[in-house]
PLY file of the C-alpha trace (Angstrom):
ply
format ascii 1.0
element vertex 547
property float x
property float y
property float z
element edge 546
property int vertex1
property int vertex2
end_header
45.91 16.00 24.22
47.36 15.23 21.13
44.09 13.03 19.62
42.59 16.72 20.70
44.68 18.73 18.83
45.06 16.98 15.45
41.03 17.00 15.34
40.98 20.74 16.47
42.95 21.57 13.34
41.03 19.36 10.60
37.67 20.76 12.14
39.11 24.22 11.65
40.10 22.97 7.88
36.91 21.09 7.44
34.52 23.71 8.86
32.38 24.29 5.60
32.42 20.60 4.21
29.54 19.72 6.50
27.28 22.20 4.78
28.23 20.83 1.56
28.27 17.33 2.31
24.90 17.54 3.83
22.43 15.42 2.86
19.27 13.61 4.99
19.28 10.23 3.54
23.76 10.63 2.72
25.94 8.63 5.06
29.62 9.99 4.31
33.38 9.18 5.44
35.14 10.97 8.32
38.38 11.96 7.00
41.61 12.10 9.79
45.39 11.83 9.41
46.53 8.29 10.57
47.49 9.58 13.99
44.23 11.59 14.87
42.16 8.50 15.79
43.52 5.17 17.29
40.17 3.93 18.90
36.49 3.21 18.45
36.27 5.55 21.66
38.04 8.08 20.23
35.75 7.89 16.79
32.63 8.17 19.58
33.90 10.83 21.09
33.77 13.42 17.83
30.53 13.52 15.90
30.85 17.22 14.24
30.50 17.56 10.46
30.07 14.43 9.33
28.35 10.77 11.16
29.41 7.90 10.61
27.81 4.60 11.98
29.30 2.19 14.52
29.05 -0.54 12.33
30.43 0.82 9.21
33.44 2.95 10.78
36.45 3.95 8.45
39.78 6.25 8.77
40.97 7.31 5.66
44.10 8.63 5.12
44.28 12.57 5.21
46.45 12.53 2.70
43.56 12.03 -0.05
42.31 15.49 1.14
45.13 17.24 2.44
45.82 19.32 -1.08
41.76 20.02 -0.82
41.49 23.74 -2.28
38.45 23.95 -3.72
35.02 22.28 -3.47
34.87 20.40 -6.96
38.72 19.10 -6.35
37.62 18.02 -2.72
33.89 16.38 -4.39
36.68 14.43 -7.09
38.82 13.45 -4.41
36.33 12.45 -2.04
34.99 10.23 -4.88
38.21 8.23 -6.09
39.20 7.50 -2.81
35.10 6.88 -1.12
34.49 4.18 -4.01
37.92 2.39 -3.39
36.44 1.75 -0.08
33.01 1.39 -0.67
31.32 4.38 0.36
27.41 4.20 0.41
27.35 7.03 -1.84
29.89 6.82 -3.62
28.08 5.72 -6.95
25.16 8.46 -6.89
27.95 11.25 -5.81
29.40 10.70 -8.89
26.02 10.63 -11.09
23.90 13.58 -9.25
25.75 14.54 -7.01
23.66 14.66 -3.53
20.47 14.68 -5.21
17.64 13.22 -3.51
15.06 9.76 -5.04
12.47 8.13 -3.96
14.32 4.83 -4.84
15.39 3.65 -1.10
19.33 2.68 -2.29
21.66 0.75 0.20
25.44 0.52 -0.14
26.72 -2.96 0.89
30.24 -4.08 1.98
32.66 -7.29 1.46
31.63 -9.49 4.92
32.68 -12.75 5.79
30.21 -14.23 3.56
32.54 -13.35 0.65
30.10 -11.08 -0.60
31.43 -8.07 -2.67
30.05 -4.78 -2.72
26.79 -3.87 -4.04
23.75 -1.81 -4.09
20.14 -3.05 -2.65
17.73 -1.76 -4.14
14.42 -1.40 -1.58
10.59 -0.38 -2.37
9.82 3.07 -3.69
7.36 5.51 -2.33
5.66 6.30 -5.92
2.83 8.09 -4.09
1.87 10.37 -0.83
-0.82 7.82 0.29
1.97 4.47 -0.85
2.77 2.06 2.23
3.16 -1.15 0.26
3.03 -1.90 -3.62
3.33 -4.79 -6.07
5.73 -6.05 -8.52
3.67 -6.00 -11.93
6.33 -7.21 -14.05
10.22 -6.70 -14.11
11.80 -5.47 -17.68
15.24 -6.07 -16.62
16.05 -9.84 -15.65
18.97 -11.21 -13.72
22.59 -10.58 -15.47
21.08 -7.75 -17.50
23.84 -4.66 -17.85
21.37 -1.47 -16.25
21.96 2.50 -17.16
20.33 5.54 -15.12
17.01 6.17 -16.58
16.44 2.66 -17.97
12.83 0.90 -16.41
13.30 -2.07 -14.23
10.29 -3.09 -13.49
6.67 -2.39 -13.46
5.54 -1.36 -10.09
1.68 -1.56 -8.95
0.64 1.43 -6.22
-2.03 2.25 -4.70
-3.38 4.84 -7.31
-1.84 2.76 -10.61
1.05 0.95 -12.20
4.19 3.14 -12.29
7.80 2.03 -13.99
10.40 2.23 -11.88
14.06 3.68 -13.36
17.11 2.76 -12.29
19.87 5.25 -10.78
22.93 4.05 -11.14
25.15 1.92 -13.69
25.90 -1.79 -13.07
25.16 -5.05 -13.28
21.15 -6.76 -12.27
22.48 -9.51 -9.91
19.21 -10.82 -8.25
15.68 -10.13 -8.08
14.64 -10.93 -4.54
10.79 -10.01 -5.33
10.06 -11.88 -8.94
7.26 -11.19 -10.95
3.60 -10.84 -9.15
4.66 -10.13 -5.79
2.10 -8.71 -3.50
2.35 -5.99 -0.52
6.02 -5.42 -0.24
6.27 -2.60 2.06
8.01 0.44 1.26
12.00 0.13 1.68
11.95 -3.90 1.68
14.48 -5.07 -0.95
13.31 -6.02 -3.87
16.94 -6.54 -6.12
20.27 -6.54 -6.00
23.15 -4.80 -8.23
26.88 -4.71 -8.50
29.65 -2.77 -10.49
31.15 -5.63 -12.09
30.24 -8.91 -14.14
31.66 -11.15 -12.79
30.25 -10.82 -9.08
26.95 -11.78 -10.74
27.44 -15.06 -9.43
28.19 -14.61 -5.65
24.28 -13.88 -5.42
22.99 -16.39 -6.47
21.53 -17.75 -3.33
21.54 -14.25 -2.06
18.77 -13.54 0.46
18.09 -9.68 2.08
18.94 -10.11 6.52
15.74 -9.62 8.32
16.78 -5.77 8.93
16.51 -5.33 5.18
13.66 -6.98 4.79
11.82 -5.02 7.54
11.74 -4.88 11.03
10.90 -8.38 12.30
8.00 -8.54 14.75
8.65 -7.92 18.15
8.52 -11.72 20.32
5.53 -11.84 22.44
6.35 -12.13 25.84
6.35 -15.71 27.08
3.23 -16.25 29.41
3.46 -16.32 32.66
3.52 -19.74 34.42
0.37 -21.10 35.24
0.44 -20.35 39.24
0.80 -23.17 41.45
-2.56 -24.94 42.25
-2.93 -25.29 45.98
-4.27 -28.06 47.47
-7.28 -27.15 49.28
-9.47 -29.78 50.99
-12.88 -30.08 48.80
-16.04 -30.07 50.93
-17.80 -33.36 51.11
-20.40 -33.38 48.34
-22.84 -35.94 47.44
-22.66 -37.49 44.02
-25.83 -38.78 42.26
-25.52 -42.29 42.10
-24.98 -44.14 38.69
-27.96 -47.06 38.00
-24.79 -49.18 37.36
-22.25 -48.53 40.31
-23.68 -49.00 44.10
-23.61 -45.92 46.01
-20.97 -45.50 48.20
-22.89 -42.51 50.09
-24.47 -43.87 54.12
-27.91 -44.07 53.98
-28.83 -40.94 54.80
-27.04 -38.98 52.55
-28.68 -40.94 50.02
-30.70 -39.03 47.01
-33.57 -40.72 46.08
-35.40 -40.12 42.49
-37.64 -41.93 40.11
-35.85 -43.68 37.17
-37.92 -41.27 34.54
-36.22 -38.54 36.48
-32.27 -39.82 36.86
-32.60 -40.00 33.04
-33.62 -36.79 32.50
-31.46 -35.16 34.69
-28.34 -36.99 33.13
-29.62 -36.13 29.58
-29.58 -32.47 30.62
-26.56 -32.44 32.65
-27.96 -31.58 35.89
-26.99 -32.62 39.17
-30.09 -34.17 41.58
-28.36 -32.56 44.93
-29.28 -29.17 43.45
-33.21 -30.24 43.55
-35.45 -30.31 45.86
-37.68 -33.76 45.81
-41.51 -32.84 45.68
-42.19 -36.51 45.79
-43.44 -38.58 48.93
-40.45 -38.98 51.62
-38.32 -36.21 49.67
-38.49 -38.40 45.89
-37.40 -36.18 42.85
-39.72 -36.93 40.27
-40.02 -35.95 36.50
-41.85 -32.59 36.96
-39.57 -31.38 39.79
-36.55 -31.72 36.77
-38.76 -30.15 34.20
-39.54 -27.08 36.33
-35.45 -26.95 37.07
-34.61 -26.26 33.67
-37.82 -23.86 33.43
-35.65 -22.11 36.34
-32.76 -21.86 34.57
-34.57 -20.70 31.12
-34.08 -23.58 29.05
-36.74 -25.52 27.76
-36.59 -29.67 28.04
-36.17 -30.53 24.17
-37.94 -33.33 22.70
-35.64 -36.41 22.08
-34.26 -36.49 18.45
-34.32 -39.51 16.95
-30.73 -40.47 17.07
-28.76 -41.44 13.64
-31.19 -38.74 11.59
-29.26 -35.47 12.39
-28.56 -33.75 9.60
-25.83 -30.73 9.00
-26.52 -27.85 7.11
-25.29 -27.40 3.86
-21.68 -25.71 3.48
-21.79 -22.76 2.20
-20.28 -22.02 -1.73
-18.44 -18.99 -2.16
-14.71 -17.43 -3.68
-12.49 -14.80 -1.95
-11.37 -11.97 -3.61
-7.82 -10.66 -2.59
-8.02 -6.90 -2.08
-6.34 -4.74 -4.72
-4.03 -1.74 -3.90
-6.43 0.61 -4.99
-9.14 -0.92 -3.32
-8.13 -0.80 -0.08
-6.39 2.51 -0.02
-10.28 3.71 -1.40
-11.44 2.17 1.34
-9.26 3.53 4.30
-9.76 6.94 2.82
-13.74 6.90 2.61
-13.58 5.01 5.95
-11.59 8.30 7.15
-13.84 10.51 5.39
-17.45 9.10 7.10
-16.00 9.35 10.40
-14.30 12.65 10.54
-15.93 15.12 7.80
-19.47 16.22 8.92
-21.46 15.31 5.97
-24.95 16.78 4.72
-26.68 16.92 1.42
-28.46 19.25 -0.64
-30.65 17.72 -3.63
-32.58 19.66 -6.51
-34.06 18.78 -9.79
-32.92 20.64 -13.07
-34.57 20.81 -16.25
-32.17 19.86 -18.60
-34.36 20.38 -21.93
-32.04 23.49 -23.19
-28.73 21.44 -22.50
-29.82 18.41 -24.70
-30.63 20.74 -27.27
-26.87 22.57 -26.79
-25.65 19.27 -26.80
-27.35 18.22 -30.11
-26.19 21.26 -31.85
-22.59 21.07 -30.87
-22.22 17.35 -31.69
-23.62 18.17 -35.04
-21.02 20.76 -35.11
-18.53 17.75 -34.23
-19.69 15.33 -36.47
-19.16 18.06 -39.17
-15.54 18.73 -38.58
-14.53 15.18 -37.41
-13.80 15.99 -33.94
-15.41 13.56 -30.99
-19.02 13.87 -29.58
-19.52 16.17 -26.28
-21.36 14.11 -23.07
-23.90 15.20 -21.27
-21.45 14.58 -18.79
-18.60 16.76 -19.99
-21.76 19.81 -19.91
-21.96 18.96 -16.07
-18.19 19.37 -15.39
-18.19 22.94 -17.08
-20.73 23.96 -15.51
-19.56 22.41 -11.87
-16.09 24.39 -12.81
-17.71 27.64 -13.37
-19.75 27.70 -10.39
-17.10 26.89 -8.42
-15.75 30.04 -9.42
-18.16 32.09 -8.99
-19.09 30.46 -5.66
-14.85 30.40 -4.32
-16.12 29.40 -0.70
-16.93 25.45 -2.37
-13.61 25.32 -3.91
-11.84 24.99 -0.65
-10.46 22.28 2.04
-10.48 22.07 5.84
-6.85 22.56 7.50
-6.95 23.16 11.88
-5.67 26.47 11.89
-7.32 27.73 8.68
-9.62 26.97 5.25
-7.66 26.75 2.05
-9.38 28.43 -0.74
-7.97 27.47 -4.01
-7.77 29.46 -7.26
-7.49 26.62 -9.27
-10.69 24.72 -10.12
-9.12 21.13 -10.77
-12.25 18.68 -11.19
-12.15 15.04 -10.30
-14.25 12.99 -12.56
-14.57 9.17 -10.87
-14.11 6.36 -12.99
-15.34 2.86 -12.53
-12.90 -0.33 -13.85
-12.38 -3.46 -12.97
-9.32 -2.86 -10.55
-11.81 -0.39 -8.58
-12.67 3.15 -8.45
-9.86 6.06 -9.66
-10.84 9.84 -10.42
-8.83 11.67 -12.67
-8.80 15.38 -12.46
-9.27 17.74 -15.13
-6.67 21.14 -14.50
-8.74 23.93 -15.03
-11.58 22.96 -16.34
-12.98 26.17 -16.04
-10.66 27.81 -18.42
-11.08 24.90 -21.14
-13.48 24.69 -23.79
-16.41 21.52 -24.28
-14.02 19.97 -26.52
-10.75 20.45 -24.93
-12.73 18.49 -21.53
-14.26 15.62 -23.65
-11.16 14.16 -25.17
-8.92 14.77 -22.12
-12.07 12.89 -20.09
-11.69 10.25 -22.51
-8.03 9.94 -22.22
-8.07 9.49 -18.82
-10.60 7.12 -18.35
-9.08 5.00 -20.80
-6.07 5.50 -18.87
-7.80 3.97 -15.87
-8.87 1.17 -17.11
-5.52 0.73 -18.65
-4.27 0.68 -14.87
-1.61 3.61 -16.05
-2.45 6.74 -14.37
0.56 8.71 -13.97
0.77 10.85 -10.35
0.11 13.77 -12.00
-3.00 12.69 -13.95
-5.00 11.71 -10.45
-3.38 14.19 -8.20
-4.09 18.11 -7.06
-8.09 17.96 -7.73
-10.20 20.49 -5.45
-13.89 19.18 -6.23
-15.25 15.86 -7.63
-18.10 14.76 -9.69
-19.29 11.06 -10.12
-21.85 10.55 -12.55
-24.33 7.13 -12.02
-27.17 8.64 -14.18
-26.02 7.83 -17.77
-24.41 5.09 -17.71
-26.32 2.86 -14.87
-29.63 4.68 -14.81
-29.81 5.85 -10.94
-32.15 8.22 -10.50
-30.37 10.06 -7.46
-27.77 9.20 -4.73
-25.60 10.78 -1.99
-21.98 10.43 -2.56
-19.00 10.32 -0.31
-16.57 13.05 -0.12
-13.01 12.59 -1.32
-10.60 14.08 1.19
-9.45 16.57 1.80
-11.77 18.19 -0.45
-15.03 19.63 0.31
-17.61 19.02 -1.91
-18.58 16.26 -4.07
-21.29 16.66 -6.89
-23.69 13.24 -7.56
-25.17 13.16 -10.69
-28.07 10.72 -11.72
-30.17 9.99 -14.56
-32.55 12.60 -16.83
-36.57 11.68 -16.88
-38.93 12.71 -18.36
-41.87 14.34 -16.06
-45.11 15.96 -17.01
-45.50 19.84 -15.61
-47.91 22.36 -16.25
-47.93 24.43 -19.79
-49.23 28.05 -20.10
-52.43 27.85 -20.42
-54.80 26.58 -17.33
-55.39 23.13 -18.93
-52.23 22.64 -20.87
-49.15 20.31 -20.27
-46.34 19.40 -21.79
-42.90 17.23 -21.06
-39.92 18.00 -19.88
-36.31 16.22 -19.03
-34.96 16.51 -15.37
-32.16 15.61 -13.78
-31.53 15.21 -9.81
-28.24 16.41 -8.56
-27.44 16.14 -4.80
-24.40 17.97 -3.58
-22.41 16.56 -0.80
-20.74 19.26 1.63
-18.49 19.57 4.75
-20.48 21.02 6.62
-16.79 22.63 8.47
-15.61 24.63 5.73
-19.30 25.02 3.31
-22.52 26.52 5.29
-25.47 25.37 4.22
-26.66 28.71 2.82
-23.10 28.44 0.68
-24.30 25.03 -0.74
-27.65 26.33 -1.52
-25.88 29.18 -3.63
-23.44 26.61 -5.19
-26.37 24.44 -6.19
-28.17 27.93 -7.87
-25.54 28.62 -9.54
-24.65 25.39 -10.94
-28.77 24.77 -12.01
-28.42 28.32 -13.81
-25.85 26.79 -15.82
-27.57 23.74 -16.74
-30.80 25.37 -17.69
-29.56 28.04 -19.07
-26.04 26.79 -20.89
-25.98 29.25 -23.22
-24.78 31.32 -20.31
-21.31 29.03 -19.98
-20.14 30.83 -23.08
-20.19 34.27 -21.58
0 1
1 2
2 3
3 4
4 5
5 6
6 7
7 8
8 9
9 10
10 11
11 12
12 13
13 14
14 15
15 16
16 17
17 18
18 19
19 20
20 21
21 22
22 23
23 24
24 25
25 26
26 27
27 28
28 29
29 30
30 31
31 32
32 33
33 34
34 35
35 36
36 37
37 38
38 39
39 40
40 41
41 42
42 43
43 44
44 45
45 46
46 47
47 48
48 49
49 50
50 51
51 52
52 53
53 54
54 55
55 56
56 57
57 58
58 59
59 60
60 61
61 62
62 63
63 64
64 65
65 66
66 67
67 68
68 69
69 70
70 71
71 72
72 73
73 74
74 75
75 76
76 77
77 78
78 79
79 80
80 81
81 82
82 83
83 84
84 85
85 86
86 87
87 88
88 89
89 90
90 91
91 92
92 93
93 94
94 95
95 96
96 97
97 98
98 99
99 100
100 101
101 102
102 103
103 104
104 105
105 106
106 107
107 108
108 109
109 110
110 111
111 112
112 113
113 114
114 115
115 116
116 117
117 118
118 119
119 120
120 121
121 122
122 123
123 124
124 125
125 126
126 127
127 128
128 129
129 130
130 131
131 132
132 133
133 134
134 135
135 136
136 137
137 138
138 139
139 140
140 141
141 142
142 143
143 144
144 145
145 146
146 147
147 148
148 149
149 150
150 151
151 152
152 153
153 154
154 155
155 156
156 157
157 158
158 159
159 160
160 161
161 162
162 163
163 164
164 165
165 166
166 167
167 168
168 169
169 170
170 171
171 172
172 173
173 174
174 175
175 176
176 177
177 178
178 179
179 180
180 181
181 182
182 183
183 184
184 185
185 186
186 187
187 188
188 189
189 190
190 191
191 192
192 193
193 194
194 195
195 196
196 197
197 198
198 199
199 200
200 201
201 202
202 203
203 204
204 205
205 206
206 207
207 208
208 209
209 210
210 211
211 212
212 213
213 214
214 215
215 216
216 217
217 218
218 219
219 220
220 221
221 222
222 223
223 224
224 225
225 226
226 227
227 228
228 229
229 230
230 231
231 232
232 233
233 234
234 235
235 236
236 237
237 238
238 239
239 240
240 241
241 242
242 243
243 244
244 245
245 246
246 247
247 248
248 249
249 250
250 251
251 252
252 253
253 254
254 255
255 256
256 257
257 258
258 259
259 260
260 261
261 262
262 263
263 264
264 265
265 266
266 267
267 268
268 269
269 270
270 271
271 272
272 273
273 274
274 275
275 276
276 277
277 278
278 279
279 280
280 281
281 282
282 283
283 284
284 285
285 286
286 287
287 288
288 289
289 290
290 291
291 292
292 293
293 294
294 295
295 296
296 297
297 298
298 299
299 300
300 301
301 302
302 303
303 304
304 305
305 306
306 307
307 308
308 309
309 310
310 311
311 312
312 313
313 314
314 315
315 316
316 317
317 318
318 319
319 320
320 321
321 322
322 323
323 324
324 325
325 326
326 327
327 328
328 329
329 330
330 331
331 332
332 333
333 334
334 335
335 336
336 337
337 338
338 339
339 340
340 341
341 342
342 343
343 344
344 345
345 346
346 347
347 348
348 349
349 350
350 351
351 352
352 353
353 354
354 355
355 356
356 357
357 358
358 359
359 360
360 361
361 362
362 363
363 364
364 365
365 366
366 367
367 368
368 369
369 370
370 371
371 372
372 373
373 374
374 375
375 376
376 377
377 378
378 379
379 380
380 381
381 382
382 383
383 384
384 385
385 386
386 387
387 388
388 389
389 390
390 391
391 392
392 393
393 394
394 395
395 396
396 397
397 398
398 399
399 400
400 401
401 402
402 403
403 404
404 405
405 406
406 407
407 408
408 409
409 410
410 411
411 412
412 413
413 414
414 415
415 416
416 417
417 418
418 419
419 420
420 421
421 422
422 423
423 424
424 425
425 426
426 427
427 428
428 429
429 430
430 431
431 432
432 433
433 434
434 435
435 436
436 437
437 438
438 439
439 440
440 441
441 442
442 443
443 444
444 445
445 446
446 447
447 448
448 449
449 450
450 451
451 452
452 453
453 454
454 455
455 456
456 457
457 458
458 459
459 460
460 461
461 462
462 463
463 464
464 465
465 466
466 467
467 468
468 469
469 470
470 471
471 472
472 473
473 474
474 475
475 476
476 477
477 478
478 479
479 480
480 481
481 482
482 483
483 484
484 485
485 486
486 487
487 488
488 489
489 490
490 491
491 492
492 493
493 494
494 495
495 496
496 497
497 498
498 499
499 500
500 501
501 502
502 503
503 504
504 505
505 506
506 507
507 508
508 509
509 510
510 511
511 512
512 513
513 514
514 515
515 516
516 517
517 518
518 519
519 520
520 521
521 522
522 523
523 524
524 525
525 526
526 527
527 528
528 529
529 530
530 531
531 532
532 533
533 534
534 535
535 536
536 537
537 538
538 539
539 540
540 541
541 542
542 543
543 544
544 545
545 546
C-alpha cells in the first residue's frame, strides 16, 4: 500500500508531463522517489505517463524534480540529470527539443563490453517511395569533430543522391558502411558517434548486434525426418539376363531375345519383361523394341559416333547490377500496368504555325541573349493550359473519391545514364516560354548530375515524355506514372503532302503524332477526346497560348 501511495501522489504531480514529454519515436525516464519502486514488478506494474523499456529500466532520484515549477525548469532539469545517465534523448532534448528527423538516432549505454555511451546513427528515409539506399561517398571520416547541420555523407536514393546532415555535436567514431555500399535498408546502422575524444578508440573494432543491423531471418524449420522405410517383401520379378553373367532365373522364367534386340533394349533403358516377343516360341526381336519406344513416343535415335560430341558454345555476356532508380521505376510501372486500366487516344497535329512561333521567338532570344525555346517547351505550355481548361485530366484515382488538383505541375521525363527521372515543372501554366525552357534545362542537367533534390521530382499531376526530337520515333504509347492520370507521348514532326485549295493543288505540311495515355477510372474517353482538342488547338493555333 505504500509502493501505491507514493506513485498516487507523483502521478497527481506529474499529470501534465506526459503531454509534454510526448513524443512517437522519444523514449524518456520515469522519475520516483527512492522508496516508490523497489522491484522490476513493481516498475511493470505502472506504465502511465511515461514507458520505459525492460531492458533499459532506471529510477532516478525525485529529488532532481521535486522543486519542478514550471515546464522550462522541469525540460533543464530533466536534461542535466537524463544525460548524466545516458538518456536516449538526452542530446537532441537539448538541441530541438522533441523535434522529429528522418535520421533513425539510437542512444547506447556502457555494457560489459566496456563500451561508453554513444549515438548510432541508422539509414534515413530521404524519400516516400525509399526502402534501401547507398552510401555515395562520406565527407566526414573517422575521428572527425561533427556540428548539427554539417553533411556526413553522400547518400544515393531511389529518386537521386541526397547529403545527409548530422543532428547532434560529437565526435565520428566509426563508419560501419564505408564508401560505395549498396542496399542498406532503412534504419540499419551505418556510423557511430560519441561526446568525447577520447572514446574514439573503444570502437575501433566496433560492429552493430544483429538487432541493429536488421532483423535477422527467421531459421527455417528443420525438415522433418525422412519416415522410416518399411520393409516390405518385393514381388518376385524377372531380371533380363546380362550376355556376361548366367541367368540365375529356372528355365521357364527365362526371357528369350535376339542379340540385335538385348542391345537395343539396354541402349534405351528398357526392360525385356515389359515386351511381348513376336518372334517364333515367344523371341523378342529388333522390331518388337522399336515399336516399344514408338509406344512410349520416343523415337530410336541413330547411334552417334562416340568421341565426336560436341557442346555448344558458352554464351558471352556482362551483368548489370540494378540501380536505385531503376528498380524503384520498375516496381512502380510494374504497379501501374497491372492496376490502372490503360487506353490510348492518338491524333496528328499540324505543327507548321508553331515552328514558325518558335522561329520568331528564338530570334527574339538570340537578340536579347537569353536561351533558345524547344519545340518541346511549346508542348508543355500547351499540355498545362489544356489541362486547365479540361480540370477532369488533371486529377488522380483515390477509393472513396477523384482528386482534382488546381495546380497544373508537369512532369517532363528525362533519360541519363543512371535511368529514367521526370522533373516537374510548378505551374507551368502560369509561367511564360522562357521562364519553362531554362528551368527544363536546369533540371535535366540536374538529372544527369544524379542531384535532384525531393522537391525538384516531387508533387507533379500530369507527365509528358518526348521521343520525337531527340530519337526520331514517329509515335508510341507511354506508361502512366502513378498516381497520376494521364501521360502525354510525344513523337517526331514529318513532313506529309495534303491537298491545297485549288482541285489540283498540293502543298507540304509538318505533323506531329501525339497519343495520350488515360485511366480509364478517373478520365472517360469522351474527356480524353476533349483534352486531346484542346491541346491540338493550342499547337495549331499557338498564338492562342498568349491569350
Amino acid at each position: 500500500m505504500a509502493y501505491a501511495s507514493h506513485i498516487i501522489n507523483h502521478s497527481k504531480k506529474l499529470k501534465n508531463v506526459s503531454n509534454l514529454l510526448w513524443h512517437e519515436n522519444a523514449v524518456l525516464v520515469r522519475w520516483f522517489s527512492n522508496d516508490a519502486v523497489s522491484s522490476r514488478d513493481d516498475l511493470l506494474k505502472i506504465h502511465r505517463h511515461v514507458y520505459v523499456p525492460v531492458e533499459s529500466e532506471r529510477v532516478i532520484n525525485s529529488s532532481a524534480i521535486s522543486s519542478v515549477s514550471s515546464v522550462g525548469v522541469f525540460k533543464k532539469k530533466f536534461c542535466s540529470v537524463a544525460r548524466k545517465a545516458g538518456s536516449p534523448i538526452a542530446g537532441s532534448f537539448l538541441n530541438r527539443g522533441f523535434a522529429c528527423s528522418k535520421v533513425h538516432l539510437k542512444r547506447g549505454f556502457s555494457s560489459d563490453s566496456g563500451l561508453p555511451p554513444h549515438q548510432e546513427i541508422g539509414m534515413p528515409s530521404l524519400s516516400p517511395t525509399m526502402q534501401e539506399g547507398n552510401i555515395a561517398r562520406w565527407l566526414k571520416k573517422e575521428g572527425d569533430k561533427v556540428s548539427p547541420g554539417e553533411v556526413l555523407c553522400e547518400v544515393e536514393t531511389d529518386k537521386a543522391t541526397v547529403e545527409m546532415e548530422c543532428m547532434e555535436e560529437g565526435y565520428l567514431a566509426k563508419i560501419v558502411k564505408g564508401d560505395g555500399s549498396k542496399e542498406i535498408k532503412v534504419g540499419e546502422v551505418i556510423a557511430i558517434t560519441v561526446e568525447e575524444e577520447e572514446d574514439i578508440p573503444k570502437f575501433k573494432d566496433y560492429s552493430p548486434s544483429v538487432s541493429d543491423a536488421g532483423a535477422a531471418p527467421a531459421k527455417e524449420p528443420s525438415p522433418p525426418p525422412p519416415p522410416k522405410q518399411e520393409e516390405v517383401e518385393k514381388p518376385i520379378s524377372t531380371s533380363e539376363p546380362k550376355a556376361s553373367k548366367p541367368s540365375a532365373a529356372s528355365p521357364e522364367d527365362r526371357l528369350f531375345a535376339s542379340p540385335v534386340a538385348r542391345n537395343l533394349a539396354e541402349e534405351h533403358n528398357v526392360s525385356l519383361s515389359s515386351i511381348k516377343g513376336t518372334g517364333p516360341n515367344g523371341l523378342i526381336v529388333k522390331a518388337d523394341i522399336e515399336d516399344y519406344l514408338a509406344s512410349r513416343g520416343k523415337e530410336v535415335p541413330a547411334k552417334a559416333p562416340k568421341g565426336k560430341d560436341v557442346a555448344a558454345p558458352a554464351l558471352d555476356y556482362v551483368d548489370i547490377p540494378h540501380s536505385q532508380i531503376r528498380k524503384i521505376t520498375a516496381s512502380r510501372l510494374l504497379f501501374s500496368k497491372q492496376t490502372i486500366p490503360h487506353y490510348y487516344l492518338t491524333v496528328d497535329i499540324c505543327v507548321d504555325n508553331l515552328m514558325g512561333l518558335r522561329n520568331q521567338l528564338n530570334s527574339i532570344q538570340e537578340a536579347s541573349a537569353g536561351k533558345r525555346i524547344s519545340v518541346n517547351d511549346l508542348v508543355i505550355k500547351a499540355a498545362a493550359l489544356a489541362l486547365r481548361k479540361v480540370p477532369r485530366c488533371n486529377s488522380s484515382w483515390a477509393d472513396e473519391y477523384i482528386r482534382q488538383f488546381k495546380n497544373v505541375n508537369i512532369n517532363v521525363a528525362v533519360q541519363t545514364e543512371n535511368g529514367l527521372y521526370v522533373p516537374v515543372i510548378r505551374d507551368a501554366d502560369k509561367k511564360g516560354l522562357s521562364t519553362i525552357a531554362e528551368e527544363v534545362r536546369q533540371l535535366a542537367q540536374k538529372a544527369k548530375d544524379n542531384s535532384l533534390k525531393p522537391q525538384d521530382y516531387e508533387g507533379g499531376t500530369f507527365t509528358v515524355t518526348n521521343l520525337g526530337g531527340p530519337f526520331g520515333i514517329k509515335q508510341f504509347c507511354a506508361i502512366i506514372n502513378p498516381p497520376q492520370s494521364g501521360i502525354l507521348a510525344v513523337g517526331s514532326a514529318e513532313k506529309r503532302v495534303v491537298p491545297g485549295l485549288g482541285p489540283d493543288q498540293y502543298k507540304f505540311s509538318s505533323f506531329m503524332s501525339v497519343t495520350l495515355s488515360c485511366d480509364h477510372r478517373v478520365i472517360d474517353g469522351a474527356i480524353g477526346a476533349e483534352w486531346l482538342k484542346a491541346f491540338k488547338g493550342y499547337i495549331e493555333n499557338p498564338e492562342s497560348m498568349l491569350l
